[in-house]
KOLSEGU-711376 format. One record per residue: residue in one letter; x, y, z of N, C-alpha, C in turn. Coordinates in Angstrom, 2 decimals. Atoms other than C-alpha are relative to their C-alpha. Layout:
// KOLSEGU-711376
rest, nxx, nyy, nzz, caxx, cayy, cazz, cxx, cyy, czz
A, X, Y, Z, X, Y, Z, X, Y, Z
...
//
This chain:
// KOLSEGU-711376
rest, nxx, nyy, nzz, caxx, cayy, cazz, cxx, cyy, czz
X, -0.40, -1.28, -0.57, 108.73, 89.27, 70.88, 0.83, 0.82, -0.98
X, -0.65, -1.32, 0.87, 111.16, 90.32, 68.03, -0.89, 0.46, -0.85
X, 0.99, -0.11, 0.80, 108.60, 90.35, 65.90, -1.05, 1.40, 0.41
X, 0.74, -1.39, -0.54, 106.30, 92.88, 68.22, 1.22, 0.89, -0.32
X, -0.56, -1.44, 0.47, 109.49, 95.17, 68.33, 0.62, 0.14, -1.03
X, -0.05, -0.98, 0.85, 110.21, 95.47, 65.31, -0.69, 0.56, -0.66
X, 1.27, -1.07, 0.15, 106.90, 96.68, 64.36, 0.19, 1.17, 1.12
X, -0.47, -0.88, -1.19, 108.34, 99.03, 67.50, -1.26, 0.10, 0.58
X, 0.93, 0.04, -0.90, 105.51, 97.77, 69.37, 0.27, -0.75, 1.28
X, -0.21, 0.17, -0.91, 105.79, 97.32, 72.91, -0.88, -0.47, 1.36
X, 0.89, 0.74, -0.82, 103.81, 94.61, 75.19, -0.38, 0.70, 1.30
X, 0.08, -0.96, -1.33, 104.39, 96.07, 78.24, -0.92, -0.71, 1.33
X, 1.09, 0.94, -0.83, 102.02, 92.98, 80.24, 0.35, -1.14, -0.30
X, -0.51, 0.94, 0.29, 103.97, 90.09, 79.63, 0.36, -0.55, 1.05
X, -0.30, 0.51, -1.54, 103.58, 87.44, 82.42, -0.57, -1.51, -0.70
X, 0.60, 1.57, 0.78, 102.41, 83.45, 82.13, -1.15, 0.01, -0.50
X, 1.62, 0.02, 0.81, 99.00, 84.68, 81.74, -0.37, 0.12, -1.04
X, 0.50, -0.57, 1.51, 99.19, 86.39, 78.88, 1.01, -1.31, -1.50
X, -0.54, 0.92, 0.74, 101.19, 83.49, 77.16, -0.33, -1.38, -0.08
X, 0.60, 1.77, -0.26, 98.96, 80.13, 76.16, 0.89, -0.86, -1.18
X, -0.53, 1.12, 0.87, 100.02, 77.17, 73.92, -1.06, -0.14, -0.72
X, 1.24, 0.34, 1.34, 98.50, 76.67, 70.56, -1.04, -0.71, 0.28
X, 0.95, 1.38, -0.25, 97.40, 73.25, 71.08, -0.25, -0.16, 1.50
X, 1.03, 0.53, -1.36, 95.33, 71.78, 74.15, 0.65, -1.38, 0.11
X, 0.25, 1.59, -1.22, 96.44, 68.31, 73.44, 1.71, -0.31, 0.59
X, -1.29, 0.88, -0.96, 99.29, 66.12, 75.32, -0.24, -1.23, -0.04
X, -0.30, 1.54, 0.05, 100.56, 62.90, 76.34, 0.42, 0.05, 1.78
X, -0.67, 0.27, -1.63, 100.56, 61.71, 79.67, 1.27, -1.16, 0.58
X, -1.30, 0.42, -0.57, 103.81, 60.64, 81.17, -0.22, -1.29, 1.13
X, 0.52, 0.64, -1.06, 104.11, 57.44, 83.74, 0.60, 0.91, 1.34
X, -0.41, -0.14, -1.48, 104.52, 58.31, 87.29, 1.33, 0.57, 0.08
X, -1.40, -0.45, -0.48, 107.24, 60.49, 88.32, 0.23, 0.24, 1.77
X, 0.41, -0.42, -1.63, 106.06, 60.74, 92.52, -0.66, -0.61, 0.26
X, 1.26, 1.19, -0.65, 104.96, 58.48, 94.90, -0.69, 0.97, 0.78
X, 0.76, -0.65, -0.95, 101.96, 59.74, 96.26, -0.49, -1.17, 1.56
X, -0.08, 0.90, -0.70, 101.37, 56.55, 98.61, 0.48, -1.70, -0.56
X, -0.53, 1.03, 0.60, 102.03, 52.85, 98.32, -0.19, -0.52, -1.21
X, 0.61, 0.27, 1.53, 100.18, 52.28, 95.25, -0.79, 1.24, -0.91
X, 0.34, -1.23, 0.84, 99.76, 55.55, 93.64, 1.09, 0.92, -0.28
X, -0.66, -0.26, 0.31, 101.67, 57.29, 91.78, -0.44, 1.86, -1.19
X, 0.38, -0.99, 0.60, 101.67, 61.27, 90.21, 0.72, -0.26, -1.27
X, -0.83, 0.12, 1.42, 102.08, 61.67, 86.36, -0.73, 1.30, -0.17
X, -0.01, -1.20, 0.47, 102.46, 64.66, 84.53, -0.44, 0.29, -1.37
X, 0.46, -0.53, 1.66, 100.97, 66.15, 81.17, 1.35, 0.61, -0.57
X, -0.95, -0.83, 1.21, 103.29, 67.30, 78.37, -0.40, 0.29, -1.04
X, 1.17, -0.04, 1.14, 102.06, 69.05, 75.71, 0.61, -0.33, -0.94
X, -0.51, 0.60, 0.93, 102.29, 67.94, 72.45, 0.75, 0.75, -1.32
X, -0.47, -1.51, 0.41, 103.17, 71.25, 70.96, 0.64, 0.95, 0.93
X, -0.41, -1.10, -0.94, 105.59, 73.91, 72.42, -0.40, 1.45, -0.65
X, 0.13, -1.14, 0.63, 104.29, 76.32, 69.99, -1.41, 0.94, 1.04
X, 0.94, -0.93, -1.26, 102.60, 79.48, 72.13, 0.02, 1.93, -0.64
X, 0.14, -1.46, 0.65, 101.09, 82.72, 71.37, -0.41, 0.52, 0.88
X, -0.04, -1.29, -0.50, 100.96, 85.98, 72.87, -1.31, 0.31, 0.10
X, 0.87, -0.65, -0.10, 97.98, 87.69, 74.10, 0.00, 1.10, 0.62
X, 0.30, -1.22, -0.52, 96.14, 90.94, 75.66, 0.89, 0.65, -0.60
X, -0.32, -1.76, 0.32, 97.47, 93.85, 73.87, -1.02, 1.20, 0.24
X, 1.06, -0.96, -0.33, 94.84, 95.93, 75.94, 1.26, 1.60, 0.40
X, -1.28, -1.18, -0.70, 98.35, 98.04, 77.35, 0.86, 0.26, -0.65
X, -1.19, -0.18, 1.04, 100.40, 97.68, 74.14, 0.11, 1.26, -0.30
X, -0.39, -1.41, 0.78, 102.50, 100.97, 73.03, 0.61, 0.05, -1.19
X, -0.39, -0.04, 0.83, 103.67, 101.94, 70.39, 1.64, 1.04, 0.39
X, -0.98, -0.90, -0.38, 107.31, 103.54, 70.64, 0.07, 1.44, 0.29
X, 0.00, -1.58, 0.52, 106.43, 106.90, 69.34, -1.32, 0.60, 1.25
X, 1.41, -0.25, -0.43, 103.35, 106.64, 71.28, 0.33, 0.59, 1.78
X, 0.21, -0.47, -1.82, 103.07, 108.71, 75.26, -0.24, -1.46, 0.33
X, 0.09, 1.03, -0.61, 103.95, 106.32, 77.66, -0.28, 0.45, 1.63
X, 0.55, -0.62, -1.03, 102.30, 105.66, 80.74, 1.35, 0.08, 0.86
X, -1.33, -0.22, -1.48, 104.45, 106.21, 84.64, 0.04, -1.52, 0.08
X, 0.11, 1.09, -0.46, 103.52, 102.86, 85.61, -0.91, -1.44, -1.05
X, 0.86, 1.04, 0.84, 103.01, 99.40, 83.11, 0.90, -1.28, 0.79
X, -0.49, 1.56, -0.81, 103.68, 95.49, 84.23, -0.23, -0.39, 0.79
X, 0.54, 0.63, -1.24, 101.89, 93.47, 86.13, 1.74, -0.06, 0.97
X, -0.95, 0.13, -0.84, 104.03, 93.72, 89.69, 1.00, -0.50, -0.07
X, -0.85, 0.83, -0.50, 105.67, 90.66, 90.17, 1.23, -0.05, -1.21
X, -1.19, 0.46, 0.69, 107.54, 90.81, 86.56, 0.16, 1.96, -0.49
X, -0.28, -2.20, 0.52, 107.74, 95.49, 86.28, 1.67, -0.13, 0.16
X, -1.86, -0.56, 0.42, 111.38, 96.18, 85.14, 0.53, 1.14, 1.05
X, -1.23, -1.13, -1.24, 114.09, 98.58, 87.73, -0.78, 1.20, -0.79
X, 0.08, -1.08, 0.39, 113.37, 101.48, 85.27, -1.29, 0.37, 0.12
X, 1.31, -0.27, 0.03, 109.94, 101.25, 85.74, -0.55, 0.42, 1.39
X, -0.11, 0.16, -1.48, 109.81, 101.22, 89.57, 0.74, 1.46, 0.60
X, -0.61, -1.44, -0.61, 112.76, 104.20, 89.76, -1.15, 0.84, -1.07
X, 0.51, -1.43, 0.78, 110.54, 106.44, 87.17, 0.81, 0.36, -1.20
X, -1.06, -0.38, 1.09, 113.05, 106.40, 84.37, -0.48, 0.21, -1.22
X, 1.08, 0.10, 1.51, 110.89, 106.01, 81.38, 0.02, -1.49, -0.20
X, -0.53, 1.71, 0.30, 110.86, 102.45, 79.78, -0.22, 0.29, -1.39
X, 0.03, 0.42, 1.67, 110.76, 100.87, 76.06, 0.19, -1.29, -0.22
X, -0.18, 1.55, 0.16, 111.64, 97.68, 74.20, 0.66, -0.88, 1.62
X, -0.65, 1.02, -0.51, 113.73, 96.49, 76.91, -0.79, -0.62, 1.24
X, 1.30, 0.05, -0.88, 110.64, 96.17, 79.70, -0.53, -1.41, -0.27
X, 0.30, 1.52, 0.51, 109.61, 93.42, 77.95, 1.01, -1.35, 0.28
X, -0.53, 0.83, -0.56, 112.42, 91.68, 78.16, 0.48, -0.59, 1.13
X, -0.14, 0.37, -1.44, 112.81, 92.02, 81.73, -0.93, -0.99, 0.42
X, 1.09, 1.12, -0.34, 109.50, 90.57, 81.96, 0.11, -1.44, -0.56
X, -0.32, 1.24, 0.40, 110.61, 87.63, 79.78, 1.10, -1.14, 1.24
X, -1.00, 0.90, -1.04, 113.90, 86.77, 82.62, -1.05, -0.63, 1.13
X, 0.43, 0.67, -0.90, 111.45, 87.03, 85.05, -1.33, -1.51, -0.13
X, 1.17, 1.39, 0.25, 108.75, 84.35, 83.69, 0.80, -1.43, -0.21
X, -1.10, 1.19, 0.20, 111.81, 82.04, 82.60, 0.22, -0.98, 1.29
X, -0.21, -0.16, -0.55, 112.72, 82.14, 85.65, -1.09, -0.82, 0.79
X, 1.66, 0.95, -0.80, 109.00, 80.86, 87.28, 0.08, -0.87, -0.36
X, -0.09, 0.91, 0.41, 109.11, 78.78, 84.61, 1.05, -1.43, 0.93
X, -0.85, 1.54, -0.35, 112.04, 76.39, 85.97, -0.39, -0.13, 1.81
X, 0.28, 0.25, -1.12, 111.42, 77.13, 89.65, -1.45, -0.02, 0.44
X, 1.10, 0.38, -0.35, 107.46, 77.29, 89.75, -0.65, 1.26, 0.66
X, 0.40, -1.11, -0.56, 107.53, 80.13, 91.66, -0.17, 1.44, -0.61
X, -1.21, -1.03, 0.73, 107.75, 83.69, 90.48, 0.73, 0.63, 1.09
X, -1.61, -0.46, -0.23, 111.07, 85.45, 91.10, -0.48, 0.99, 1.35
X, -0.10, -1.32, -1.33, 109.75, 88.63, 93.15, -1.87, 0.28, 0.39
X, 1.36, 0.12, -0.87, 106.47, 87.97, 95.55, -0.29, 0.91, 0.66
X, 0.35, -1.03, -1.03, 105.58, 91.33, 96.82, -0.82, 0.89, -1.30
X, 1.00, -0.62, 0.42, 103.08, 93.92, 96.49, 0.55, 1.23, 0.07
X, -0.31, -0.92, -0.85, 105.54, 96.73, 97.51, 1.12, 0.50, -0.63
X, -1.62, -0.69, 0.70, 108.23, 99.25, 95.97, 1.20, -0.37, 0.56
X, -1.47, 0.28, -0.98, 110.73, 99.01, 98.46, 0.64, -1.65, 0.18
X, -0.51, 1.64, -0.39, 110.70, 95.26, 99.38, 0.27, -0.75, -1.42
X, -0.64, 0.56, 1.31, 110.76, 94.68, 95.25, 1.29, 0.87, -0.27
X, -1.41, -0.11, -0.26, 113.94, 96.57, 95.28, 1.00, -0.66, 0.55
X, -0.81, 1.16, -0.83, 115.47, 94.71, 98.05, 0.34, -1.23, -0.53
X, 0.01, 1.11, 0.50, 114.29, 91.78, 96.30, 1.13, -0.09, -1.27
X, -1.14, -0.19, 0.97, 116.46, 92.58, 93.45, 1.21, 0.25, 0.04
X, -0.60, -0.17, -0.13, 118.97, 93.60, 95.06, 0.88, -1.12, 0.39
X, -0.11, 1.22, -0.83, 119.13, 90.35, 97.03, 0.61, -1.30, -1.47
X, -0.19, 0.79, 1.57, 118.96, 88.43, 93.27, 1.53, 0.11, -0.62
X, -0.83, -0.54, 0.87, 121.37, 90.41, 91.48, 1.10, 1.27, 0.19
X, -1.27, -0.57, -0.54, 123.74, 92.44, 93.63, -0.55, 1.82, 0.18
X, -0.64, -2.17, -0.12, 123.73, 96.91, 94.37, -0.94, 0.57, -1.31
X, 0.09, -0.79, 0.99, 121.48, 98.76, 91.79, 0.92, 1.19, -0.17
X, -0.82, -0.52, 1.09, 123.58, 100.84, 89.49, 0.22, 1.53, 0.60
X, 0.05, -0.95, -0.36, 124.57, 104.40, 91.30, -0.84, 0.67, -1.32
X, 0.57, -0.96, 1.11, 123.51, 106.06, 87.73, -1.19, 0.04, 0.01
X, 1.66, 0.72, 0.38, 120.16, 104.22, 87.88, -0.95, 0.99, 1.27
X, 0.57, -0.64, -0.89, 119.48, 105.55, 91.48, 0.03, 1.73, -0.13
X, 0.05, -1.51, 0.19, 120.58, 109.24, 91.07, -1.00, 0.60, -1.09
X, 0.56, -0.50, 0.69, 118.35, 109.89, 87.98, -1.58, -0.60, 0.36
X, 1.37, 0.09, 0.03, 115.39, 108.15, 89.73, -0.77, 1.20, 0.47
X, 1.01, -1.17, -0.02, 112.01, 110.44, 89.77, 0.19, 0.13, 1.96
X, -0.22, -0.45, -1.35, 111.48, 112.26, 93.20, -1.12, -1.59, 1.06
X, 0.91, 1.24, -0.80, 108.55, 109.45, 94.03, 0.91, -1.05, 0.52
X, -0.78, 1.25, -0.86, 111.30, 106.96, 94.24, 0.88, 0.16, 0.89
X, -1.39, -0.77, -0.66, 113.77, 109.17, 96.20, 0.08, -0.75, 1.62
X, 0.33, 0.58, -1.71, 112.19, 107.81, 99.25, 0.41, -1.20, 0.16
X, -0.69, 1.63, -0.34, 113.45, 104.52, 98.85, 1.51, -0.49, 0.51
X, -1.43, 0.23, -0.05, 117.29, 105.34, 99.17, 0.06, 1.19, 1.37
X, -0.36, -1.21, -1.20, 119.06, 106.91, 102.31, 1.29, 0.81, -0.36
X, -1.43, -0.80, 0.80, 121.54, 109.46, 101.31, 0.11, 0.37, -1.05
X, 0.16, -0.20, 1.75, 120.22, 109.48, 97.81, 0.72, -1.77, -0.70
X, -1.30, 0.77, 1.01, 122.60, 106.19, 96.91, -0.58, -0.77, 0.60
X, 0.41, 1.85, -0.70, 121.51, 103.05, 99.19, -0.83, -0.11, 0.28
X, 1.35, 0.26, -0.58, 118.60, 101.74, 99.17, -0.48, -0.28, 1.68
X, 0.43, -0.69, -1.29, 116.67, 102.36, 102.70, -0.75, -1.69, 0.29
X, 0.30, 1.74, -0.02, 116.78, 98.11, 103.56, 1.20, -0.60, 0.68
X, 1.33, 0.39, -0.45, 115.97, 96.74, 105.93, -0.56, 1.05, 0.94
X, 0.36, -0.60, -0.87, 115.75, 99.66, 107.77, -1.75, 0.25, -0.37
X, 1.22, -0.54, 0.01, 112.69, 100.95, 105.99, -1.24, -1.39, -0.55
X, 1.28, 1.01, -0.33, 110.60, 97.51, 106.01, -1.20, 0.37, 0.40
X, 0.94, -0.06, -0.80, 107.38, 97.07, 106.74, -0.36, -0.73, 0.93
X, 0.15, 0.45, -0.26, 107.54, 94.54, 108.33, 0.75, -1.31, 0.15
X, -0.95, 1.28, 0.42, 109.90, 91.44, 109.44, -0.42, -0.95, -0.64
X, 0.02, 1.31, 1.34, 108.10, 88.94, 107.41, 0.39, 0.56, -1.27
X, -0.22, -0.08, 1.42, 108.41, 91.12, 104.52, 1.71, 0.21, 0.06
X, -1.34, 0.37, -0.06, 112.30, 91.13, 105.44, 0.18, -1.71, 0.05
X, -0.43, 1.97, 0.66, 112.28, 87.25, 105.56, -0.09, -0.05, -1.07
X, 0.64, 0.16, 1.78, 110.48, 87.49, 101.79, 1.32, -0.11, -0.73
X, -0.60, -0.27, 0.71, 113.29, 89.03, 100.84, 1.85, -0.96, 0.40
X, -0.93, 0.33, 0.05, 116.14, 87.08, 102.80, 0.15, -1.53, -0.20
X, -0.28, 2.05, 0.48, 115.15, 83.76, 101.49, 0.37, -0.26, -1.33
X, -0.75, 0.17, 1.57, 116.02, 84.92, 98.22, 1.28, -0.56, -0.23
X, -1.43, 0.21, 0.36, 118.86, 83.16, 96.62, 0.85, 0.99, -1.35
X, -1.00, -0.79, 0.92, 121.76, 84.94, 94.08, -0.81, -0.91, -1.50
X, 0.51, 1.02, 1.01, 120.23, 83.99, 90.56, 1.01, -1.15, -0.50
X, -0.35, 0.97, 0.49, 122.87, 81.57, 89.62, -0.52, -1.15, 0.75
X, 0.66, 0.88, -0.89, 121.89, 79.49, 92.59, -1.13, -0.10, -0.19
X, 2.25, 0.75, 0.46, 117.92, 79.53, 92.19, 0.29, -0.52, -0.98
X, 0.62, 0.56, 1.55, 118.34, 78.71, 88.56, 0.85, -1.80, 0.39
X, -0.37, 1.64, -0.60, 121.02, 75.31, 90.05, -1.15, -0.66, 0.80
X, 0.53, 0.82, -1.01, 118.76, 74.07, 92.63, -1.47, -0.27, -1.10
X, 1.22, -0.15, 0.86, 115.72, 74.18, 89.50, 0.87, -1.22, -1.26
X, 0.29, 0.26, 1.50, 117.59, 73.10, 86.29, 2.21, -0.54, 0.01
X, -1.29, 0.73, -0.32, 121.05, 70.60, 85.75, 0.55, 0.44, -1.70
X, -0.17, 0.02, 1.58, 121.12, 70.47, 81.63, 0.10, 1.09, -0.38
X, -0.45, -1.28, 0.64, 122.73, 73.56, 79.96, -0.56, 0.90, 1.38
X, -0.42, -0.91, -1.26, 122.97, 75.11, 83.56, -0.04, 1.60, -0.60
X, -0.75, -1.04, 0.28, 125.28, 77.61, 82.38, -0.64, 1.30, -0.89
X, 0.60, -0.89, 1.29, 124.09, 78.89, 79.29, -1.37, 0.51, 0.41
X, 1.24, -0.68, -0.77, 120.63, 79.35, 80.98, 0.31, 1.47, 1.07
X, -0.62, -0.65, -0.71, 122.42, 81.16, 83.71, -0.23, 1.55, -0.40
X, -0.55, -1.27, 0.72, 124.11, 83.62, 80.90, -1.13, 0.97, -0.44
X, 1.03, -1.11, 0.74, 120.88, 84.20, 79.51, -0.72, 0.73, 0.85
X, 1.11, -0.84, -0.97, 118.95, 85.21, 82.28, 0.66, 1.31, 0.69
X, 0.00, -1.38, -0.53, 121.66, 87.70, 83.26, -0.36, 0.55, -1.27
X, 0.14, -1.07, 1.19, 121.12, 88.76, 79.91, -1.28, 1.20, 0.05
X, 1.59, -0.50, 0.24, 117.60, 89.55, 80.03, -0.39, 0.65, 1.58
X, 0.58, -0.76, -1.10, 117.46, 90.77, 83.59, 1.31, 1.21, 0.78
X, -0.68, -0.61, -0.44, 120.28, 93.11, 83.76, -0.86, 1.56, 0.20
X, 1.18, -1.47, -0.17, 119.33, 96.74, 85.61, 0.19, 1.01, -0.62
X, -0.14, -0.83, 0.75, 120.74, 99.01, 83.04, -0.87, -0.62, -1.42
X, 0.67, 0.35, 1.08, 117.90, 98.83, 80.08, 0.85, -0.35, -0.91
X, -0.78, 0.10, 1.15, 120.37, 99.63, 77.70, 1.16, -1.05, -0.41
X, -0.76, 1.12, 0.29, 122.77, 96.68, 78.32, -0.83, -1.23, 0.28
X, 0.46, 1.31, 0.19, 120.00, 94.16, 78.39, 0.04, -0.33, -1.03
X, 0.09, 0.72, 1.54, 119.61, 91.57, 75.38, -0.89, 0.56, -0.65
X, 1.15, -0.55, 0.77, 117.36, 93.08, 72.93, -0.66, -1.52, -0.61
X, 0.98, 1.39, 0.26, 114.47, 89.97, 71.58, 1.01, -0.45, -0.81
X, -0.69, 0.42, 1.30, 116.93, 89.65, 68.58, 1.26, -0.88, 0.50
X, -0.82, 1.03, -0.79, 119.96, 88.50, 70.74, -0.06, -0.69, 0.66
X, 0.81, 1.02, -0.75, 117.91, 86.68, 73.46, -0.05, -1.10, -1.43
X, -0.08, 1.16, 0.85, 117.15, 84.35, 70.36, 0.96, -0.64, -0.66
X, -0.76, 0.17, 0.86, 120.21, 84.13, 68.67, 0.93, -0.46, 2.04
X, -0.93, -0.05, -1.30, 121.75, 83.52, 72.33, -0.22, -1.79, 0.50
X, -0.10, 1.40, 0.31, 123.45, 79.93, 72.86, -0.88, -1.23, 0.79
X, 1.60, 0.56, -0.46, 120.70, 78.53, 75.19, -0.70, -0.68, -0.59
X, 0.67, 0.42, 0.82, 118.41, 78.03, 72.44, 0.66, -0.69, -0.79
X, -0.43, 0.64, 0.90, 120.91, 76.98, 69.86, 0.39, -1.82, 0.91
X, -0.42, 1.35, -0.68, 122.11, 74.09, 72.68, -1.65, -0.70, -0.06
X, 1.08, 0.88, -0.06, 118.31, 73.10, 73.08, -0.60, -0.39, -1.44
X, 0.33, 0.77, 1.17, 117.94, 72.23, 69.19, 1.33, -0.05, -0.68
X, -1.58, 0.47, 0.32, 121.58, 71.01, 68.54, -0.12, -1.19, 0.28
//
């Protein structure tokens, strides 16, 4: 990823799909789950963590007109959603949120829907940013009551899609109930990379240099 921006090229479709592993092969693990009395589940590990990037069918270029709407749903950045414009940091949103699948399996925000992925975020990571809401485009205006608070749960569609959103946990908690070893530092990074002001997220360059990684080859 630093690598795309500093060619100031910008993925903009960055989800598990678009990210395979070099190699194919592995090593199978014994049994970690009983499936009945004499059977037992084992898991693949690959034998390489090395993984490359694909589809640049949506890639921009900085300089380049950008579209209203890029990122598959489940991992589209705040700024992208209010109408703000986006850039490098889009990407990295999409990186918290795959991390994120990664340890829990799931991904982070399961909806098909503006409003209820707001909520959902809100639910995650606390109040989007008064600045963030006042300069969103008029399309998103409809989402807040008063101009300032988002319009939740009043403006649901529906009480399941209010359960969706109140089974969410606070991200320090999802990432505990997923992951014990360098907790913390995982934690730090993921607010890093999923904070809702673009401009104070991690840029690729500090995401890497950020102590996470240095603890997992120390």
């Amino acid at each position: 990823m630093y690598y795309m921006h500093d060619l100031r090229l910008i993925h903009t479709d960055l989800k598990p799909e678009n990210i395979l592993l070099v190699s194919s092969d592995y090593v199978r693990l014994p049994g970690y789950k009983k499936v009945s009395s004499d059977e037992m589940l084992s898991r693949c590990l690959p034998k390489s963590s090395a993984i490359k990037l694909i589809d640049f069918g949506s890639a921009a270029f900085d300089n380049q007109n950008h579209s209203s709407i890029v990122s598959t749903r489940h991992y589209r950045a705040p700024e992208v959603i209010l109408g703000l414009g986006w850039s490098y940091p889009c990407d990295l949103w999409s990186v918290g949120c795959i991390l994120v699948e990664l340890c829990s399996g799931e991904a982070l925000f399961q909806t098909h829907e503006n409003l209820e992925h707001l909520a959902m975020m809100e639910r995650v990571f606390g109040p989007l940013p008064e600045h963030m809401i006042r300069r969103a485009d008029k399309g998103a205006e409809k989402y807040f009551r008063r101009g300032l608070r988002l319009n939740w749960p009043e403006g649901a569609v529906s009480r399941e899609s209010i359960r969706a959103v109140n089974k969410l946990d606070r991200l320090k908690d999802l990432v505990s109930q997923h992951v014990e070893s360098s907790r913390f530092s995982l934690t730090d990074l993921l607010h890093g990379l999923l904070m809702y002001e673009p401009s104070e997220r991690l840029t690729a360059r500090q995401a890497l240099n950020h102590p996470f990684f240095n603890n997992l080859t120390s």
